[in-house]
C-alpha positions as CSV (number, residue, x, y, z in Angstrom):
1,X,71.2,68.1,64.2
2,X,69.4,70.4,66.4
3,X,67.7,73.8,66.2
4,X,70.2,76.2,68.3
5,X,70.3,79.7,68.0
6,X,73.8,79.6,68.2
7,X,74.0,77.5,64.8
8,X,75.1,79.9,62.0
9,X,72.3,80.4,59.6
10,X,71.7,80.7,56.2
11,X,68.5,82.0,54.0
12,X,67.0,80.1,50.7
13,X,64.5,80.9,48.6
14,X,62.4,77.5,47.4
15,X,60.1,77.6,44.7
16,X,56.8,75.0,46.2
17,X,53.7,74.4,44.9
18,X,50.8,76.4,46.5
19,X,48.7,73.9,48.0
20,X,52.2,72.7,49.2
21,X,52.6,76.1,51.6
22,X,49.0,76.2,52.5
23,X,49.4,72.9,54.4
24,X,52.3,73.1,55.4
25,X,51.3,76.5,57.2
26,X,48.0,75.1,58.9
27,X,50.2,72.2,60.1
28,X,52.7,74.4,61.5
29,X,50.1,76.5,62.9
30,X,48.6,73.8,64.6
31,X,51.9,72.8,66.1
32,X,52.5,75.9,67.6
33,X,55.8,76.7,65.1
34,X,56.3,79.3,62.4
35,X,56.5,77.8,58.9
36,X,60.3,78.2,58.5
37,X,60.5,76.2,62.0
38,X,58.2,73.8,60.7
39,X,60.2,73.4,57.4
40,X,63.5,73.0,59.2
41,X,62.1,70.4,61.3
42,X,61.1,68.1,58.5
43,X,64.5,68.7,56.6
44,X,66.4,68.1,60.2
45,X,64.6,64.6,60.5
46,X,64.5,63.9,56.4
47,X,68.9,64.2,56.9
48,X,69.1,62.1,60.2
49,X,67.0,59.7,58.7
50,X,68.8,59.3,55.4
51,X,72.5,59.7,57.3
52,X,71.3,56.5,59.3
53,X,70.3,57.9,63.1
54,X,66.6,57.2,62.8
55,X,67.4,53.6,61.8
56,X,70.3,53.4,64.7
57,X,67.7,54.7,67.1
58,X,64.8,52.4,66.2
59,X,67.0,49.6,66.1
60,X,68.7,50.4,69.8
61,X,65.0,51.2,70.9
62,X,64.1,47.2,69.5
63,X,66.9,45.9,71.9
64,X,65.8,47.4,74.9
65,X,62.3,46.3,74.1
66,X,63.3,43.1,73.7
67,X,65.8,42.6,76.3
68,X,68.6,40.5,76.4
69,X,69.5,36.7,77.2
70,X,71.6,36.1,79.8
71,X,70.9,32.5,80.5
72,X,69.3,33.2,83.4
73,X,66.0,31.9,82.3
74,X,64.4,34.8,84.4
75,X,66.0,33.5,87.3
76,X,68.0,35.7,89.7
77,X,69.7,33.9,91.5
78,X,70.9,37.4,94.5
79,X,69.5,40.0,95.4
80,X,70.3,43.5,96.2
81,X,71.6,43.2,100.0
82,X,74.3,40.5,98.6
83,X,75.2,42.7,95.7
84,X,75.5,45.3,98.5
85,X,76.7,43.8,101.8
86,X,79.9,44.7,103.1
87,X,82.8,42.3,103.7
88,X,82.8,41.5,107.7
89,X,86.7,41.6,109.1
């Protein structure tokens, strides 16, 4: 999900605690992002967390990190000229 001003939009009212708004507004503020921004920010993230992307993306991120065995025990056994050179006739 991503912020677009293409996206049609909806309003709704909540009902939050006070010290709820008030924090939320100085974090906003110090972010650079209206409150409403701010608020659909955390409820974009909350969604692709709970539908799974967060985890997906962590878990790809853990791969690359880690890299992958390909029995080459570090070893590279060409190099780039061979991968490149053309065939002579």
């Amino acid at each position: 999900m991503r912020s677009d001003l293409r996206v049609e939009r909806q309003n709704v009212t909540l009902s939050l605690p006070k010290e709820l708004i008030k924090k939320s507004k100085v974090m906003a503020a110090q972010k650079d992002m209206s409150l409403s921004a701010f608020l659909r920010a955390a409820l974009e993230y909350k969604v692709r967390e709970e539908t799974g992307y967060e985890s997906a993306r962590k878990r790809q991120e853990g791969l690359l990190e880690k890299g992958f065995d390909f029995g080459t025990k570090g070893q590279v056994g060409f190099n780039r000229d061979d991968l490149h050179a053309r065939r002579k006739k």
